[in-house]
Backbone and ligand atoms as CSV (ligand in chain L), in Angstrom:
chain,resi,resn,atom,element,x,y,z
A,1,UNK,N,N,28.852,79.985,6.206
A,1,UNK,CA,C,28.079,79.741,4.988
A,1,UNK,C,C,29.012,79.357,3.844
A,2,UNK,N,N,28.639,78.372,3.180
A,2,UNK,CA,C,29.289,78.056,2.134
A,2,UNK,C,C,29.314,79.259,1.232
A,3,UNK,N,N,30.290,79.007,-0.286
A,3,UNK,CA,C,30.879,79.371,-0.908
A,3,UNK,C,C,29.381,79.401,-2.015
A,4,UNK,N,N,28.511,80.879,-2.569
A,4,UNK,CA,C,27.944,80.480,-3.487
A,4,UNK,C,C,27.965,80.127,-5.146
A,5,UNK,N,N,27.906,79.093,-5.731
A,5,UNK,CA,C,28.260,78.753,-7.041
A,5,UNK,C,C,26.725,78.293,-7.917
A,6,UNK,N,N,27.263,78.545,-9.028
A,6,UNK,CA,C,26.024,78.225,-10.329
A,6,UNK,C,C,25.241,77.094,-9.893
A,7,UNK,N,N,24.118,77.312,-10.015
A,7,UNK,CA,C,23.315,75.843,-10.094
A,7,UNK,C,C,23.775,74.497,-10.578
A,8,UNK,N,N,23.763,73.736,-10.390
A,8,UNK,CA,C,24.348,72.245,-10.334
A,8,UNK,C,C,23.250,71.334,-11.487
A,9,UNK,N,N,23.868,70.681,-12.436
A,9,UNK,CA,C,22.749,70.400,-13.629
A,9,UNK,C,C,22.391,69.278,-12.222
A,10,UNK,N,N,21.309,68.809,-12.493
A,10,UNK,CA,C,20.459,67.456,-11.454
A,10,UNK,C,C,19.713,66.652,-12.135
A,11,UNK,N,N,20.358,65.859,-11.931
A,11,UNK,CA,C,19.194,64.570,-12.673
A,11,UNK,C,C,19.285,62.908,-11.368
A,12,UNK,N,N,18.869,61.914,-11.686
A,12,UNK,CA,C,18.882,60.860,-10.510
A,12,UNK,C,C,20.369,60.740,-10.476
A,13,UNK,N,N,20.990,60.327,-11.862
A,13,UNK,CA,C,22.734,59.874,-11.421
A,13,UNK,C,C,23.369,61.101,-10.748
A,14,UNK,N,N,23.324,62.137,-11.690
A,14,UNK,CA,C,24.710,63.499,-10.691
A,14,UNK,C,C,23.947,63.643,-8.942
A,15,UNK,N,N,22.476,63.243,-8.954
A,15,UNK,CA,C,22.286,63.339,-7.545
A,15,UNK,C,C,23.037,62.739,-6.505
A,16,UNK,N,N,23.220,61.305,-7.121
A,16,UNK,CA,C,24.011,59.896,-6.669
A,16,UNK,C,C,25.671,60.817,-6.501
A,17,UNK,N,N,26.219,61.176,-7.476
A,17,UNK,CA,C,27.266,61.507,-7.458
A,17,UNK,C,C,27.569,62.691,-6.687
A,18,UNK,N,N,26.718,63.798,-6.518
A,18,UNK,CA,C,26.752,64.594,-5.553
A,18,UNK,C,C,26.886,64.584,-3.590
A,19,UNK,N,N,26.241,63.268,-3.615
A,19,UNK,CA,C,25.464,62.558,-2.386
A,19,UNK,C,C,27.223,61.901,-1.711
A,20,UNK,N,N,27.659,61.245,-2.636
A,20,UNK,CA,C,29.075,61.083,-2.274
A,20,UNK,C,C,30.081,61.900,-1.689
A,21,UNK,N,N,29.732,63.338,-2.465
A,21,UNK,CA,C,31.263,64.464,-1.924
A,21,UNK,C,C,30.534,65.323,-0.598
A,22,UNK,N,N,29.395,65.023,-0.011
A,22,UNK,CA,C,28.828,65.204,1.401
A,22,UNK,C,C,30.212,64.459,1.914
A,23,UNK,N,N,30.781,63.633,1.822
A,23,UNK,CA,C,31.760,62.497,2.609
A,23,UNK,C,C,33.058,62.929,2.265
A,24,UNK,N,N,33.373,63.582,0.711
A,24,UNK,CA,C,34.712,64.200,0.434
A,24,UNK,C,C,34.990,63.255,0.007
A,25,UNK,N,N,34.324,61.590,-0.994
A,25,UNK,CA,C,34.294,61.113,-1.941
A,25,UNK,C,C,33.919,61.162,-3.070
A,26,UNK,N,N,35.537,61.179,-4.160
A,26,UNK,CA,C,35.059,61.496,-5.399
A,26,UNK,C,C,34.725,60.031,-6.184
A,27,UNK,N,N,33.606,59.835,-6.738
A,27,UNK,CA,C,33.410,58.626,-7.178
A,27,UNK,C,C,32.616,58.576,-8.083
A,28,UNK,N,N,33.687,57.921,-9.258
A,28,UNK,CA,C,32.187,57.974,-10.851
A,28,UNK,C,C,31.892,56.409,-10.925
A,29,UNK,N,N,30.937,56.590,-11.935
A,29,UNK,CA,C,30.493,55.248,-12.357
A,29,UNK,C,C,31.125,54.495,-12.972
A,30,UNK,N,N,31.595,53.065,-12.615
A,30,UNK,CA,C,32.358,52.138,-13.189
A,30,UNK,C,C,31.209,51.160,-14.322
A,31,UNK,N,N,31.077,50.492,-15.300
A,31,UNK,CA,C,30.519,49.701,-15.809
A,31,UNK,C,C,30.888,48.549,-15.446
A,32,UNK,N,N,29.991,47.762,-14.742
A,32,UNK,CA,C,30.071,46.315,-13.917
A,32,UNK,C,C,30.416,45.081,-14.996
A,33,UNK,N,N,29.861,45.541,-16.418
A,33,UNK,CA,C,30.543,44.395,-17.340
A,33,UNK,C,C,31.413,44.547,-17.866
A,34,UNK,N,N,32.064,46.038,-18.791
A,34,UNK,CA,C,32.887,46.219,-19.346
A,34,UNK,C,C,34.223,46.919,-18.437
A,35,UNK,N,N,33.734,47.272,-17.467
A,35,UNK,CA,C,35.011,48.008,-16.045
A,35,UNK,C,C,34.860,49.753,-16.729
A,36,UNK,N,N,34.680,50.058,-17.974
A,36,UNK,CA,C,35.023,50.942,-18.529
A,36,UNK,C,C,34.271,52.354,-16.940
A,37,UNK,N,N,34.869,53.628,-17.043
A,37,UNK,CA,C,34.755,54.522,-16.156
A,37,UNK,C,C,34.153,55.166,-16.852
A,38,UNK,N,N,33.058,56.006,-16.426
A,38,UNK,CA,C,32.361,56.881,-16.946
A,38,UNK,C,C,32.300,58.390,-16.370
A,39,UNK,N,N,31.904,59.339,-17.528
A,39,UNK,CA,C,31.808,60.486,-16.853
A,39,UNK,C,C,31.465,61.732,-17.611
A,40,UNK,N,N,30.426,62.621,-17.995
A,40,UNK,CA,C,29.272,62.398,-16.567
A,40,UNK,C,C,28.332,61.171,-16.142
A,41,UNK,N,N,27.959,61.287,-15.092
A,41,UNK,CA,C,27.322,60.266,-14.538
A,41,UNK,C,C,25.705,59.940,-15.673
A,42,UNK,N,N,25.317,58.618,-15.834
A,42,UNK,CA,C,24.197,58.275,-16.500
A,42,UNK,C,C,23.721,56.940,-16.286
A,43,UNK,N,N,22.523,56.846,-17.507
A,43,UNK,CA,C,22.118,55.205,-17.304
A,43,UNK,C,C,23.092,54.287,-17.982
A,44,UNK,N,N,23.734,54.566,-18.967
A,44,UNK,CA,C,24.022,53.023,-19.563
A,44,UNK,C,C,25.659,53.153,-20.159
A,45,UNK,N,N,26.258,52.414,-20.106
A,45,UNK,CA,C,27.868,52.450,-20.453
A,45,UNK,C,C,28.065,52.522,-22.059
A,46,UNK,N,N,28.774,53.849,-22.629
A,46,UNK,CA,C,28.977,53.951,-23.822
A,46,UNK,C,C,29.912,53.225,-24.375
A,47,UNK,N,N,30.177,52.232,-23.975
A,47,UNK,CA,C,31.107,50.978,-24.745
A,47,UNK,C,C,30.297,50.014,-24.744
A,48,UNK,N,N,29.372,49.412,-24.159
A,48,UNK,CA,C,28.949,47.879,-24.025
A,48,UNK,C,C,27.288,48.178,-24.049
A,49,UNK,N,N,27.055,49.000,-23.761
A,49,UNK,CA,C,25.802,49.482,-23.754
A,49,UNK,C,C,25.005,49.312,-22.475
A,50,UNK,N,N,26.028,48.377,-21.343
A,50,UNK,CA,C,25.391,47.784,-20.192
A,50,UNK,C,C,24.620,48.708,-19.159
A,51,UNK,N,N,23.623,48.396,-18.127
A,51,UNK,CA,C,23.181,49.954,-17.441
A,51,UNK,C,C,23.350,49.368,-16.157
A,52,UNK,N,N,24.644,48.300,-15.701
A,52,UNK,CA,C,25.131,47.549,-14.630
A,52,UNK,C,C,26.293,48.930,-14.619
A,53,UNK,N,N,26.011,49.210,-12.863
A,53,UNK,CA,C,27.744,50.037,-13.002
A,53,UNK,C,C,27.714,49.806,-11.617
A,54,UNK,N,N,28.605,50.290,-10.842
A,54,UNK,CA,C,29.322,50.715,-9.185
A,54,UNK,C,C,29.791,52.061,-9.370
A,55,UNK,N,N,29.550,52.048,-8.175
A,55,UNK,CA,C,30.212,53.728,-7.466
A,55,UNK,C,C,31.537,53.363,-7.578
A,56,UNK,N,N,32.803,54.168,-8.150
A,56,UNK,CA,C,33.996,53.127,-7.813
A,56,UNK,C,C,34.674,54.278,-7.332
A,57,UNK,N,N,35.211,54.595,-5.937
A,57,UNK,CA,C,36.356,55.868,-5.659
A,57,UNK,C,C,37.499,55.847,-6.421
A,58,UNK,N,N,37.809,56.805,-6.892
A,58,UNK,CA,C,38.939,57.124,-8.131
A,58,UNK,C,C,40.369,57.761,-7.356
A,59,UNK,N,N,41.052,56.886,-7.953
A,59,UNK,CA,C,42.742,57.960,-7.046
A,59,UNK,C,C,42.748,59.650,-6.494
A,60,UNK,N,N,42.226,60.375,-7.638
A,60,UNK,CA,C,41.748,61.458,-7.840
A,60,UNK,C,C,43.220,62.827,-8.071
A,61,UNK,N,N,43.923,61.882,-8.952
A,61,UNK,CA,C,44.698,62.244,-9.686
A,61,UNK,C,C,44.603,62.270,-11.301
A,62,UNK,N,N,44.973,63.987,-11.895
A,62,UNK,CA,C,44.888,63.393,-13.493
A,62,UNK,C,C,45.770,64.282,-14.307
A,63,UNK,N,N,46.017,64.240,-15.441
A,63,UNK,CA,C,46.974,64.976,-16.472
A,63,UNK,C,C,46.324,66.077,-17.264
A,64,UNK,N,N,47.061,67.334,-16.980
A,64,UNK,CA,C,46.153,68.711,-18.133
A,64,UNK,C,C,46.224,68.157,-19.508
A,65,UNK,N,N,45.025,68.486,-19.817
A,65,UNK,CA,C,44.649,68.667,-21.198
A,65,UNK,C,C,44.893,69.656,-21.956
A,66,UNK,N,N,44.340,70.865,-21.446
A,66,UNK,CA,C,43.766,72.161,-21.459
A,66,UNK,C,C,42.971,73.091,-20.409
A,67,UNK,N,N,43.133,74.147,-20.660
A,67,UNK,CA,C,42.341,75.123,-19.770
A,67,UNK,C,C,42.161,76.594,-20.251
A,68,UNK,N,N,41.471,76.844,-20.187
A,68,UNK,CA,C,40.974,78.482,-20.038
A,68,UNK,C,C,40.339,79.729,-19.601
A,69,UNK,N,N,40.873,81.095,-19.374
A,69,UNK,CA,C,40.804,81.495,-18.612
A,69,UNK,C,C,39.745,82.784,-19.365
A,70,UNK,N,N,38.290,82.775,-18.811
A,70,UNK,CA,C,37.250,84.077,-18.907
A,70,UNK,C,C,37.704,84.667,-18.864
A,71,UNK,N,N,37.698,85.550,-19.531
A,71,UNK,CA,C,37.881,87.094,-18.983
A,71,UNK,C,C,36.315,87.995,-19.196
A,72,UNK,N,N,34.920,86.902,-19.731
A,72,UNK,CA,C,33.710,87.694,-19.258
A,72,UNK,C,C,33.288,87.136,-18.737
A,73,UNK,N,N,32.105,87.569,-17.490
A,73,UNK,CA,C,31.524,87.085,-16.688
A,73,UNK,C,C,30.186,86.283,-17.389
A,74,UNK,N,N,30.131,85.141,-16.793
A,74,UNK,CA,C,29.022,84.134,-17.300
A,74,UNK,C,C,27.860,84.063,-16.145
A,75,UNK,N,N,28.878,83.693,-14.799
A,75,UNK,CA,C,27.714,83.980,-14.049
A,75,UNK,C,C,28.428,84.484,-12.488
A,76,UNK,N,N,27.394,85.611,-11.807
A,76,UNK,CA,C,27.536,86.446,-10.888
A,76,UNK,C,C,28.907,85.626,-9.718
A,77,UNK,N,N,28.519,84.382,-10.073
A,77,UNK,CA,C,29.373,83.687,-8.658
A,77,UNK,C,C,30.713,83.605,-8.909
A,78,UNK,N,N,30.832,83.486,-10.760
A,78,UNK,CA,C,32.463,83.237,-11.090
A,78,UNK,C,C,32.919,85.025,-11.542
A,79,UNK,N,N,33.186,85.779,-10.922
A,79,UNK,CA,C,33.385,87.175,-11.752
A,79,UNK,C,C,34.463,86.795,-12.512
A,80,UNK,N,N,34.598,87.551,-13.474
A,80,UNK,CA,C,36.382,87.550,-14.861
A,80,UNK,C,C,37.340,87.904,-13.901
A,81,UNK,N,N,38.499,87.546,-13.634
A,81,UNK,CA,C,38.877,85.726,-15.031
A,81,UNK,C,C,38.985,84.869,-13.972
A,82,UNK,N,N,38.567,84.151,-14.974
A,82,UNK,CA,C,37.808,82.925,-14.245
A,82,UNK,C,C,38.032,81.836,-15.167
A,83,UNK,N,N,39.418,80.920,-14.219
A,83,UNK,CA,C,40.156,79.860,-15.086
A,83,UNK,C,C,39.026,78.380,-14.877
A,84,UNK,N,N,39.309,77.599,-15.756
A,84,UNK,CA,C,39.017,76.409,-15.654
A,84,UNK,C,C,39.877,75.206,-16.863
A,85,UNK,N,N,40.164,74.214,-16.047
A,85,UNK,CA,C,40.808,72.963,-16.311
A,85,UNK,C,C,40.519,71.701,-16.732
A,86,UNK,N,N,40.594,71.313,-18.011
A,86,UNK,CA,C,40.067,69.294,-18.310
A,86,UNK,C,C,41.408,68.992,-18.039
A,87,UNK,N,N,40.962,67.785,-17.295
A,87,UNK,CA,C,41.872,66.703,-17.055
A,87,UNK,C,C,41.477,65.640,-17.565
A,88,UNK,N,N,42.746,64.989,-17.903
A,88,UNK,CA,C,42.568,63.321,-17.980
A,88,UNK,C,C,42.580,62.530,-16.751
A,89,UNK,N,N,41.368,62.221,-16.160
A,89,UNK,CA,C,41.468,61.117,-14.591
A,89,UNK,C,C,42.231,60.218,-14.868
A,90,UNK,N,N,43.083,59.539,-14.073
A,90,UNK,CA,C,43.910,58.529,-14.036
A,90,UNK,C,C,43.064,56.905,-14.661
A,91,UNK,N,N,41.661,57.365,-14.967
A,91,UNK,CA,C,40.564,56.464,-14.998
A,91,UNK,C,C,40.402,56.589,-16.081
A,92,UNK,N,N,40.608,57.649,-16.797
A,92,UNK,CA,C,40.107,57.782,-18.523
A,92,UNK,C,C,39.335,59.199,-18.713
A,93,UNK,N,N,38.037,59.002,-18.087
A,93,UNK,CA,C,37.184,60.104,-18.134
A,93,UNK,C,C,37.737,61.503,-18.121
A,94,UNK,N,N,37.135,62.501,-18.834
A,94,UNK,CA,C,37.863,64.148,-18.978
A,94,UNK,C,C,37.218,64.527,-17.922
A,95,UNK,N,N,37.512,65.773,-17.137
A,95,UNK,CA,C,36.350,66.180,-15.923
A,95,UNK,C,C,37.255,67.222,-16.051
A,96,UNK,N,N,36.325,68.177,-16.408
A,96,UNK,CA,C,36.401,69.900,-16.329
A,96,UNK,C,C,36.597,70.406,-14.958
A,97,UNK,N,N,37.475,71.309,-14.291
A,97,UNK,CA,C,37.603,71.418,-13.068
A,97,UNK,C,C,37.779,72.911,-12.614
A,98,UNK,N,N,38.279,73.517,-11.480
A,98,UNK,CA,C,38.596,74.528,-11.142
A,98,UNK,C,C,40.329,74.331,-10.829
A,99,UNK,N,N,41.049,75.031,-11.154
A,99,UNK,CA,C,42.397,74.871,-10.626
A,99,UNK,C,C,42.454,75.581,-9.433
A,100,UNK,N,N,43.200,74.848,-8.593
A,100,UNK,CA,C,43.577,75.781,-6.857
A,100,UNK,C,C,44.973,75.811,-6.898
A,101,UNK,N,N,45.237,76.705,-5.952
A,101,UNK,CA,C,46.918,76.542,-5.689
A,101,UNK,C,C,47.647,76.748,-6.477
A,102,UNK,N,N,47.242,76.880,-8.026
A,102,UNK,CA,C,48.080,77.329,-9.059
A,102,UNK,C,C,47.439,78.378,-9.860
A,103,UNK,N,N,48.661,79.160,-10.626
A,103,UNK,CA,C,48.146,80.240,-10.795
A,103,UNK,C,C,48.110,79.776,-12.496
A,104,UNK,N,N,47.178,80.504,-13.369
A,104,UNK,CA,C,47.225,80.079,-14.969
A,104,UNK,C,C,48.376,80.098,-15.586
A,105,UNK,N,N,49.556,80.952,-15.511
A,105,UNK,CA,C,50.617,80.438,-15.364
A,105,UNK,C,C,51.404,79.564,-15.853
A,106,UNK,N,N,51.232,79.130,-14.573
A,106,UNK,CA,C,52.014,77.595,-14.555
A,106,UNK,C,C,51.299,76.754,-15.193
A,107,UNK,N,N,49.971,76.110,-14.906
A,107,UNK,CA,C,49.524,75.202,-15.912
A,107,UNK,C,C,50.592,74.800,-17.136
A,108,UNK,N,N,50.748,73.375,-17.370
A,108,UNK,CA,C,51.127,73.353,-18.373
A,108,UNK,C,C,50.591,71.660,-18.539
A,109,UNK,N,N,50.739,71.905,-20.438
A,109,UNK,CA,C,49.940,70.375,-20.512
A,109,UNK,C,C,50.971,69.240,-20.235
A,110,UNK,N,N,49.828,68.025,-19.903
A,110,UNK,CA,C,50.609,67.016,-19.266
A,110,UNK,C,C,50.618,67.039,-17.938
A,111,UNK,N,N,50.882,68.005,-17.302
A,111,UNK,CA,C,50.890,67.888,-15.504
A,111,UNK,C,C,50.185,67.459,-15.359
A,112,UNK,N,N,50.523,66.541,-13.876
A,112,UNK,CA,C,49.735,65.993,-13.202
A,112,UNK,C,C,48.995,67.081,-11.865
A,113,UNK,N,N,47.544,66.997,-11.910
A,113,UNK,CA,C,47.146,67.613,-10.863
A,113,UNK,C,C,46.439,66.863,-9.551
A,114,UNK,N,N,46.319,67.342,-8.608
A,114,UNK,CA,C,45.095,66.290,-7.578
A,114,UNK,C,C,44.383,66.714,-7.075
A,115,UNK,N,N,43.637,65.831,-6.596
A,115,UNK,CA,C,41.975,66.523,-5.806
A,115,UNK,C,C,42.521,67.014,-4.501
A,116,UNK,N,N,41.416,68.355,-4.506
A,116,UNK,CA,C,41.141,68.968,-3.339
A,116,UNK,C,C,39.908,68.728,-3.354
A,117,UNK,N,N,39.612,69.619,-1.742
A,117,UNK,CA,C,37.860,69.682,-2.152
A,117,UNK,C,C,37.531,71.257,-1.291
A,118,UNK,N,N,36.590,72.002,-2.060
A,118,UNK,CA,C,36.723,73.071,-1.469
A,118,UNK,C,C,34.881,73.373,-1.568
A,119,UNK,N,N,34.015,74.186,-0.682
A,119,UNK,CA,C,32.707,73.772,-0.542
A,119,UNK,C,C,31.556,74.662,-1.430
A,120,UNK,N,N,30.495,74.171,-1.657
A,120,UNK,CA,C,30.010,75.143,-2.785
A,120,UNK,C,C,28.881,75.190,-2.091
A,121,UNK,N,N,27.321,76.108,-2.733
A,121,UNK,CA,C,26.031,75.988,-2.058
A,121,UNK,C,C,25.605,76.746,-3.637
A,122,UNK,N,N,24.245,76.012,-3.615
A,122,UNK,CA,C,23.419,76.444,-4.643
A,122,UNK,C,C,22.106,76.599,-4.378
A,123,UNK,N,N,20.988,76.691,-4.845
A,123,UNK,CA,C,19.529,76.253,-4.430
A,123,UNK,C,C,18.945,74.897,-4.459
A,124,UNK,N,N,19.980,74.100,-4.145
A,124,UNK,CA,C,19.760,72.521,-4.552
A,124,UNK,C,C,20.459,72.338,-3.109
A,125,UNK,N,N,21.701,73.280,-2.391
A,125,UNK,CA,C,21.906,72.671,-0.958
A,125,UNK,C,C,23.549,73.158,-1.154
A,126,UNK,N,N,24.118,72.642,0.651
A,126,UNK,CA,C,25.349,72.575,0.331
A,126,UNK,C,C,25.796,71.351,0.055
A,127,UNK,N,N,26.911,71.087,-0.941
A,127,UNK,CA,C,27.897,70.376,-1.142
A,127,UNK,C,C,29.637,70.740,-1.182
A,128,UNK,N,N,30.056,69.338,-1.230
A,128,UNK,CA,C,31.776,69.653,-1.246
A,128,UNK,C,C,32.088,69.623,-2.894
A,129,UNK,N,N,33.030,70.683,-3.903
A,129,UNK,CA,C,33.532,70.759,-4.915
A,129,UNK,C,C,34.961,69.943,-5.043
A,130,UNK,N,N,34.756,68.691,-5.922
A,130,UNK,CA,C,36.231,68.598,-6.007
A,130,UNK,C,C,37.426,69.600,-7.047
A,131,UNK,N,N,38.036,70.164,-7.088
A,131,UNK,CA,C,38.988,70.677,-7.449
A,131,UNK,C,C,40.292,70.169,-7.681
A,132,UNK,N,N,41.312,70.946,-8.413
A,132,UNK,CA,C,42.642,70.379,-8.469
A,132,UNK,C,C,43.535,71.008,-8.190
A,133,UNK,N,N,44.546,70.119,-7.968
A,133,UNK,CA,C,45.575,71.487,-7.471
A,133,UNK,C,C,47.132,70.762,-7.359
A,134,UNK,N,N,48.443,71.460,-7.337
A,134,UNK,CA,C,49.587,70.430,-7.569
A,134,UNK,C,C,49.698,69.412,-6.723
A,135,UNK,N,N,50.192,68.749,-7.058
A,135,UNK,CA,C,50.858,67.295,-6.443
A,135,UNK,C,C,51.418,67.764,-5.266
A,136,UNK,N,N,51.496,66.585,-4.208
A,136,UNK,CA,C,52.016,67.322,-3.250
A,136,UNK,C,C,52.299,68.765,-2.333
A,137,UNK,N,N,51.231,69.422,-2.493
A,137,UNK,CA,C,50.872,70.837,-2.206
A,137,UNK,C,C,49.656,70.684,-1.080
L,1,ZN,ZN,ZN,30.533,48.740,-20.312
């Protein structure tokens, strides 16, 4: 049995985007006129206004921003402490994450981190979580 985690926000795009990491592809929306990367997933590109995009698979490498670590419980699945990570995707987009393999610690800004994928289940189903974790690890 999968790993249980918080409900998953759902709408038609994060469905699309969810539907992908069944495969252990991480893939956001590209804007088909302006290229610009988006994220979270939606209808229309906040640079050009266009609602043309592609699925585009992303390196799935990115640079700390920031992170921080709970120390109260929000919800039953994450007990305290309970770290979490923005990155900068190699694409632009920030994407809030879970750190693996490293301990809070180490984090430091600027590193580069990379995708893992580790598996989640909610009342919406199972899926794969992408995560981050060091380079070469
Ligand atoms: Zn655009």
């Amino acid at each position: 049995m999968a790993t249980a985690r918080p409900v998953r926000a759902m709408d038609p795009y994060a469905e699309q985007f969810w539907a992908f990491t069944q495969a252990r592809e991480l893939r956001l929306q590209q804007c088909a006129d302006c290229r610009k990367f988006r994220w979270p997933p939606g209808p229309t590109c906040d640079r050009c206004l266009s609602d043309n995009f592609d699925w585009r698979r992303i390196r799935g490498t990115g640079k700390v921003l920031s992170w921080t670590t709970f120390h109260r419980g929000y919800f039953p699945e994450y007990p305290p402490p309970h770290t979490v990570v923005v990155l900068e995707l190699d694409e632009g987009p920030l994407f809030v994450s879970v750190p693996v393999e490293i301990s809070p610690r180490e984090l430091r800004e600027g590193m580069t981190l990379a995708l893992r994928w580790t598996d989640g289940q909610d009342r919406l189903g199972e899926y794969n979580l992408p995560v981050f974790g060091p380079m070469n690890g």
